[in-house]
N, C-alpha and C positions, 0 to 999 in steps of 0.2 A: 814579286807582287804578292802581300796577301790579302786574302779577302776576308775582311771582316763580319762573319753571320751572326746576326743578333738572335739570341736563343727567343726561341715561339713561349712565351709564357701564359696559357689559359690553358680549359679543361676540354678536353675531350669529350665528345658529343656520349657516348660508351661512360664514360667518366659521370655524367650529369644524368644519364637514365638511372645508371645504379644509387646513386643521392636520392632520383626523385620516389623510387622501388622503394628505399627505405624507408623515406617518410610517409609513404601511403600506405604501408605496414603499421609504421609506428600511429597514426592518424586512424588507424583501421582499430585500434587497440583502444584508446584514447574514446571511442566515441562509443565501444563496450564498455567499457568502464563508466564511463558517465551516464548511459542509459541504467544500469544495476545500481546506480547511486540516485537517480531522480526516483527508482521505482522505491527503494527502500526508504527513502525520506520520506515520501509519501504516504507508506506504510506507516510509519512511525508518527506520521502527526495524525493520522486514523487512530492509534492506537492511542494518544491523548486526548483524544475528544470523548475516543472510549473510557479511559478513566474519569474523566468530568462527569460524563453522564451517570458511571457506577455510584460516584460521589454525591451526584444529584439524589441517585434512589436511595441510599444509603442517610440520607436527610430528609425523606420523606418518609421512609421507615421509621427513624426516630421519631418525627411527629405525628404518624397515623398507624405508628404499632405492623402496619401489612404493606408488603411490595402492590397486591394489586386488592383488587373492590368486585363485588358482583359476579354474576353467570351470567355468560363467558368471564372469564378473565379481565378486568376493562385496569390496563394501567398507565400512569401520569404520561402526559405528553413530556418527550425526552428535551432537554435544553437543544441538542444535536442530533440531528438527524440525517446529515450530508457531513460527508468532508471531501474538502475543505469545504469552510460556510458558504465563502461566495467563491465565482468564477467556475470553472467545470469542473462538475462533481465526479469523485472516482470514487468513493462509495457512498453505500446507501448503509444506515444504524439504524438498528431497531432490534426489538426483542425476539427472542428465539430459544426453543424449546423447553419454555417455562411450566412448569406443572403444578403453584402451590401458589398462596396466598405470600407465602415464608419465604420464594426462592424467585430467584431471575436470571438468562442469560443475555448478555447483551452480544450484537455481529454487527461487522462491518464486512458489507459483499461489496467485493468490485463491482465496478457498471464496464458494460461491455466496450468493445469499441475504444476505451481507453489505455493507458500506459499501464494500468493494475489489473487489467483483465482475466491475466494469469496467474495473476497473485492468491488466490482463493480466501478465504475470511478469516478474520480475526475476530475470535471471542474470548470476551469478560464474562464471569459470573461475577456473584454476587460479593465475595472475598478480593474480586481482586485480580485471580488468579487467571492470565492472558496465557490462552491455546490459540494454534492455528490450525487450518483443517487439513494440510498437510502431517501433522503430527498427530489429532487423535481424531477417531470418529462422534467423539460426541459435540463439535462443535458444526452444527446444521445452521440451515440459509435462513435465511429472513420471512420464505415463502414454505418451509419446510424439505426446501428439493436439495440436492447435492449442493454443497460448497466449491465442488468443482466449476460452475456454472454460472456466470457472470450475471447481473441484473440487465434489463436491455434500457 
């Protein structure tokens, strides 16, 4: 007499924790990554609105000779002033620590409470030339205070 046993073919309960271990790792990875790529897009289309607007003053230079008018300082309302234009703004553009009729810097400060919060500001002068306030100190906020410090 023999007995025919049909071999058990499926996975092991041990078997399907270790799978699901894995993927909650690999899932765990996946959603850093993706958060460091939303914030640096972000960044980066901040930082073309900031070139538009340089672009902007740099054409109003040409036709009125001066970046700005007056005492105090009074100068052109900027095309951009948020980014993004519409839906929730993560920063806030405007001018910053401008001292001359001749010269301008432009910032972009995160707004608090958002996915840029930590990001600290991006500034344009007048060439062009894009600093962050991680790398040097002379690129200051919008209100004059630390660039470490989010807009509310």
């Amino acid at each position: 007499m023999s007995f025919n046993m049909k071999m058990n073919r499926g996975f092991t309960i041990v078997e399907l924790i270790i799978v699901i271990a894995i993927l909650a790792i690999l899932e765990s990875l996946a959603v850093a990554s993706y958060h460091v790529y939303i914030v640096r897009a972000k960044r980066s289309y901040a930082e073309q609105l900031l070139i538009q607007d340089v672009q902007f003053m740099n054409r109003y230079y040409a036709e009125s000779g001066v970046y700005a008018t007056g005492s105090p300082l009074a100068y052109p309302t900027l095309p951009y002033l948020q980014s993004p234009e519409a839906g929730e703004q993560m920063y806030v553009i405007g001018f910053s620590g401008a001292t001359s009729v001749n010269n301008f810097n432009l910032v972009a400060q995160p707004k608090c409470n958002t996915s840029q919060s930590d990001d600290g500001c991006i500034c344009e002068d007048k060439d062009g030339q894009i600093t962050y306030s991680s790398q040097t100190t002379t690129c200051t906020a919008i209100n004059g205070s630390s660039c470490s410090a989010c807009l509310p």
